[in-house]
C-alpha positions in Angstrom: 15.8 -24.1 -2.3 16.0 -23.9 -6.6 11.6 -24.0 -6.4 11.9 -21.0 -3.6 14.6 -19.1 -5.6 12.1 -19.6 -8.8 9.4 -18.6 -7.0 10.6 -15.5 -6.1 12.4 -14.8 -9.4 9.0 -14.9 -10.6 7.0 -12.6 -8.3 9.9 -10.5 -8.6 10.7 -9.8 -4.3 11.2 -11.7 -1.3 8.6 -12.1 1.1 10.1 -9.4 3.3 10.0 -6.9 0.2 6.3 -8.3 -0.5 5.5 -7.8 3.2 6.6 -3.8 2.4 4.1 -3.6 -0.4 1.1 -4.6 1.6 2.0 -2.4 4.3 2.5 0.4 1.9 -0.7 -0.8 0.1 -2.9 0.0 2.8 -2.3 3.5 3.3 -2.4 4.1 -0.2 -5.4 3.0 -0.8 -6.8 5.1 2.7 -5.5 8.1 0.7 -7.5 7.1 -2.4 -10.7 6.4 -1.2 -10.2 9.8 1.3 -9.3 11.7 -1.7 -11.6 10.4 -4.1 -15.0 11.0 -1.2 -12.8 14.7 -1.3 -13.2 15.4 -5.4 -17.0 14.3 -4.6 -17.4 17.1 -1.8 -15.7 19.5 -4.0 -17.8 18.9 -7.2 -20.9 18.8 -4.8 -19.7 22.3 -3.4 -18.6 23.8 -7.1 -22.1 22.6 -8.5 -24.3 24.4 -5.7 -22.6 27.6 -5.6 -23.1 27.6 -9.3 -26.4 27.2 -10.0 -28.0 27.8 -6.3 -28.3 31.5 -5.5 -26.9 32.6 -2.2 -25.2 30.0 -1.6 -21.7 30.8 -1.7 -22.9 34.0 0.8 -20.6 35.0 4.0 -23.9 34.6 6.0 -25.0 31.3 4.3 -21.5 29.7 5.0 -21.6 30.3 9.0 -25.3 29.1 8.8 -24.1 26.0 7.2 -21.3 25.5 9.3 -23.8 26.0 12.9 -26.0 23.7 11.3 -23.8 20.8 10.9 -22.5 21.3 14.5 -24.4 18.6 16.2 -23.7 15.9 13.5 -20.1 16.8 13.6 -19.4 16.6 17.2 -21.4 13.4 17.7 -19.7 12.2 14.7 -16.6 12.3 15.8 -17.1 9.8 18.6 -19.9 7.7 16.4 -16.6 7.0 13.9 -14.6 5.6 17.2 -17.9 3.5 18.2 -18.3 1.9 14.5 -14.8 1.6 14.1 -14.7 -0.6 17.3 -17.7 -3.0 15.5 -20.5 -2.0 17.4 -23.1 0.8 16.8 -24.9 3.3 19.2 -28.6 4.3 18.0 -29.3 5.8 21.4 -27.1 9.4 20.8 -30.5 11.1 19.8 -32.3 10.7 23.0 -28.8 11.1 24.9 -29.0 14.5 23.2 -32.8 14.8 24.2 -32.1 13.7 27.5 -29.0 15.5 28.7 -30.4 19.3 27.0 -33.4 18.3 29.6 -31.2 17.7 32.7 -29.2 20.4 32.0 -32.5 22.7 31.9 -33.9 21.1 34.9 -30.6 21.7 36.8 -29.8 25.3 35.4 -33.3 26.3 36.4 -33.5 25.2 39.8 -29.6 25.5 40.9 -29.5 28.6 39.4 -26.0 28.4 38.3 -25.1 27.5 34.3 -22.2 25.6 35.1 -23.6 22.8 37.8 -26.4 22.6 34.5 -23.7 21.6 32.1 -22.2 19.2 34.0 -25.4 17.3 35.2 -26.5 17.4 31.2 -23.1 16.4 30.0 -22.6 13.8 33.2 -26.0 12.2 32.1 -25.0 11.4 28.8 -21.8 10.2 30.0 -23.6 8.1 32.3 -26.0 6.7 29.5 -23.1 6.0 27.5 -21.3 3.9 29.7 -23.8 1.8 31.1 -24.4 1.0 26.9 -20.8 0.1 26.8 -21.3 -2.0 30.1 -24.4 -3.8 28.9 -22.5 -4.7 25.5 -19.0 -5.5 26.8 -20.5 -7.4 30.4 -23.6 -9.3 28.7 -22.5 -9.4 25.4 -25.4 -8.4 23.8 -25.5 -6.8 20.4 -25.1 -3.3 20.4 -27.4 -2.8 17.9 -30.6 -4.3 20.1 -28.9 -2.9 23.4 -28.7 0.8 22.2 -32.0 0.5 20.9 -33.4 -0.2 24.0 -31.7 2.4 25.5 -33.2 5.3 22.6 -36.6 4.2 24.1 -36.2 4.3 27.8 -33.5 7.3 27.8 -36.4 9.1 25.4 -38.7 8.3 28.2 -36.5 9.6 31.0 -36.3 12.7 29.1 -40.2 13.3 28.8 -40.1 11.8 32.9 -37.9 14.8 33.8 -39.2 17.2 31.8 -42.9 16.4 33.3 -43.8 15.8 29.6 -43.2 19.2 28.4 -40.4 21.6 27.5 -38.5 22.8 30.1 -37.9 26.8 29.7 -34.9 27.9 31.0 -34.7 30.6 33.9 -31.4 31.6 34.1 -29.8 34.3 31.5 -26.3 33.2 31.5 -27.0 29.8 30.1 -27.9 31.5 26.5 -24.6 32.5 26.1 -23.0 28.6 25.9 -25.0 28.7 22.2 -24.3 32.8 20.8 -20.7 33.0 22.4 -18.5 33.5 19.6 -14.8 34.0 18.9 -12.8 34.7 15.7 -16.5 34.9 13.9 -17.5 31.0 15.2 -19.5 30.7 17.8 -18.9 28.2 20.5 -21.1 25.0 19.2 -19.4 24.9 16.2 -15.5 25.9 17.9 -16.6 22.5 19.7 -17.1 20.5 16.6 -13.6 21.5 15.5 -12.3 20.3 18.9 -13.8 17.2 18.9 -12.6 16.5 15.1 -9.2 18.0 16.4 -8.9 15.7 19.9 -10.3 12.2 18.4 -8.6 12.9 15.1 -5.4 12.4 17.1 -7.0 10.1 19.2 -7.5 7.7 16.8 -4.3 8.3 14.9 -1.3 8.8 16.8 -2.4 6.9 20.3 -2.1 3.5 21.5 -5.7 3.8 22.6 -7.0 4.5 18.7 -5.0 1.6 17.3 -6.7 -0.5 19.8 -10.1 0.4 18.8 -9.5 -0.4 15.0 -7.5 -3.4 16.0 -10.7 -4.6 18.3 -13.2 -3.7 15.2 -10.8 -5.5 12.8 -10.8 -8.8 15.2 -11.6 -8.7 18.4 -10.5 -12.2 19.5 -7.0 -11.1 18.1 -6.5 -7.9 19.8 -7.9 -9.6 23.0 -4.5 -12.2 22.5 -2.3 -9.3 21.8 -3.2 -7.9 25.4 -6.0 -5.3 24.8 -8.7 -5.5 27.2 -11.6 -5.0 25.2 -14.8 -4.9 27.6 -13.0 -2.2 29.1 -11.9 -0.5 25.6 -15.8 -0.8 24.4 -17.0 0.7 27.8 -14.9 3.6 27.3 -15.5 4.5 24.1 -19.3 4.3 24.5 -18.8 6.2 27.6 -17.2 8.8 25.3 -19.7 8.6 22.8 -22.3 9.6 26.0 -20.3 12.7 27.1 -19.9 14.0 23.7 -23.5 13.7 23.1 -24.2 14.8 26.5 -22.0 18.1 25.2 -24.0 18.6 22.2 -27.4 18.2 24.0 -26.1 21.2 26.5 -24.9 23.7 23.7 -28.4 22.6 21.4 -30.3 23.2 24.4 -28.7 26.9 25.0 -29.6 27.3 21.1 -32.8 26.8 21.3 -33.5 28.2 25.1 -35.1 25.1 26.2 -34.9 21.8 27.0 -37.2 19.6 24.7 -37.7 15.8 25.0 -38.4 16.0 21.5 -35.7 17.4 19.9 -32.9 15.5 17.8 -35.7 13.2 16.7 -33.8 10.7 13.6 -30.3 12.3 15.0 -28.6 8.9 14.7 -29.1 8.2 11.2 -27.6 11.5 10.2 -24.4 11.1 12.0 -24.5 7.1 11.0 -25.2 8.4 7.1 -22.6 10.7 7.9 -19.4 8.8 9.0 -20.6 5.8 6.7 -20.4 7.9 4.1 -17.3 9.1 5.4 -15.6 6.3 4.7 -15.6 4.4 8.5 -16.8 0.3 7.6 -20.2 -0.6 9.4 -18.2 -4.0 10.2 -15.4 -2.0 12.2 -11.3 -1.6 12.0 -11.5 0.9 9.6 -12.0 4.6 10.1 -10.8 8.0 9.6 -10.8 11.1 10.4 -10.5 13.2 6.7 -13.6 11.0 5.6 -15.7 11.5 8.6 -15.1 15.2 8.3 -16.1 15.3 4.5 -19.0 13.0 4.9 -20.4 15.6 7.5 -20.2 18.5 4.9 -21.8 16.6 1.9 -24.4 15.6 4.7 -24.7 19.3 6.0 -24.5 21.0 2.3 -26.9 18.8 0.9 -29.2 19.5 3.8 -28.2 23.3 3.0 -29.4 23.5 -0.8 -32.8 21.7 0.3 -33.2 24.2 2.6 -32.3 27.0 0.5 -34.3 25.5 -2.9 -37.4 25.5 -0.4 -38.0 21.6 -0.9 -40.5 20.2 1.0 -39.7 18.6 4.2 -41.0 14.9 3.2 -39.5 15.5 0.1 -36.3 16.0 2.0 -36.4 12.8 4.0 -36.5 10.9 1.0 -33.1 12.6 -0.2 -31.9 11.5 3.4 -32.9 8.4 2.9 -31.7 7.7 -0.5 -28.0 9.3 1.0 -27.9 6.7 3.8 -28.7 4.2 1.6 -25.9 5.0 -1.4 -23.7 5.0 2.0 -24.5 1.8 3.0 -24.0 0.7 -0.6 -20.6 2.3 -1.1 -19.0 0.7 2.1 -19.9 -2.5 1.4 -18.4 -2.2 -2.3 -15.4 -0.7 -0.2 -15.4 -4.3 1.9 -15.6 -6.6 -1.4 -12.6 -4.3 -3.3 -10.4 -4.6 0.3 -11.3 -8.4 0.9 -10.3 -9.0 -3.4 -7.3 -6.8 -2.7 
């Protein structure tokens, strides 16, 4: 009892009051990293309306903000799929594929809204049969969702007969140049998808599962969470989310194209790495994810803007995924020293 008593004279708490400090601890340093990945963004943003004309314009701003709107939605659920562990390299042909059905539909129903929900029921579809294959078989997400960018890719050229599909019907237009309050609806959808998973993963049951499952699965399995059936959901939401953002880039561009969104899924991996969510799962947020897309989107912005050649471009995208991958795994030595 006198070697416990010393002990904790000399740490200077009881366990209990130790306990506290590591569960204070974590959050704390959540707020660091989110905050310091915030000074970056802000820097990033001071520098290039400083030296980068037009920039800082009214019109520029609402450009940049459009442009990031298919990262940013897809983001949002690509945080909940890497926060679970797994990965999904399939949300670029789901995007491909569900703009095509969606066109096919629209075209040949005649009515925009059975359109939108065949697109945005295909990629739902897509989604969950990955979460099926990876939670059922137990096969790697990473091999299973590339197998599913090839043959969804090819189910996208099969319905499109190879070519883009042009879109006969007026009213579907409108789901990519509505705009309220200034914003049009592609990027009011972004802000509900940051708005919906942000809570989500933060103040349900449900998100607490899917960082407890990325964290260690075998232990959230023991503590009651069913986690095939967690991993099939949240790659079924991945699917309608991209499924969403196929429909509303599909309006955008007034055809369905098999080729479009071609290298999507490193953008929006870049982007919620970056953002602060670990490639090995159980940690993500929300802040981060938002703040990654905007350094993604802004860097993207001043390339386009400077005039820089494309390949040029692809080798800054390159060298940002890479720092990514770099900074979260310094992010997993500092947490597993802490």
């Amino acid at each position: 009892m006198t070697t416990n008593k010393l002990a904790q004279g000399e740490a200077g708490a009881t366990p209990a009051q130790s306990q506290g400090r590591q569960g204070l601890a974590k959050p704390l340093r959540t707020l660091l990293d989110t905050s310091g990945l915030i000074g970056i963004f802000l820097i990033l943003f001071i520098a290039l309306a400083l030296f980068i004309p037009d920039f800082l314009t009214g019109r520029n701003m609402v450009g940049l903000l459009l442009s990031i709107t298919v990262i940013g939605t897809i983001a949002t659920t690509m945080m909940m799929v890497l926060a679970l562990g797994e990965v999904d390299l399939s949300v670029a042909s789901i995007v491909a594929f569900a703009g095509v059905v969606a066109a096919v539909v629209t075209s040949t129903s005649g009515s925009v809204f059975i359109g939108v929900v065949g697109g945005v029921a295909a990629g739902g579809a897509v989604g969950a049969f990955n979460g099926f294959v990876v939670a059922k078989f137990g096969i790697n997400s990473l091999i299973a969702t590339l197998a599913a960018m090839e043959f969804v890719r090819g189910l996208a050229y099969i319905t499109s007969g190879g070519d883009a599909v042009m879109i006969t019907v007026p009213g579907f237009f409108d789901l990519g140049s509505a705009s309220f309050l200034g914003l049009t609806l592609p990027v009011w959808t972004m802000i509900a998808c940051f708005v919906i998973f942000g809570i989500l993963l933060n103040m349900t049951s449900f998100g607490r599962n899917v960082l407890a499952t990325g964290g260690n699965a075998e232990a959230a399995a023991l503590a009651g969470v069913n986690v095939k059936r967690l991993k099939i959901i949240v790659f079924g939401l991945q699917g309608v989310v991209a499924g969403i953002a196929g429909v509303l880039l599909t309006s955008r561009m007034g055809l369905g194209d098999p080729n479009t969104a071609l290298g999507l899924e490193l953008a929006v991996i870049s982007a919620c790495v970056l953002g602060g969510v670990a490639l090995s799962g159980g940690v993500a947020t929300i802040t981060g994810v938002l703040v990654g897309v905007l350094i993604m989107g802004c860097v993207q912005n001043a390339m386009g803007l400077l005039n820089v050649p494309t390949f040029y471009q692809y080798l800054v995208r390159g060298a940002i995924l890479l720092l990514a991958v770099m900074f979260d795994r310094w992010k997993q030595t500092r947490r597993q020293r802490a």
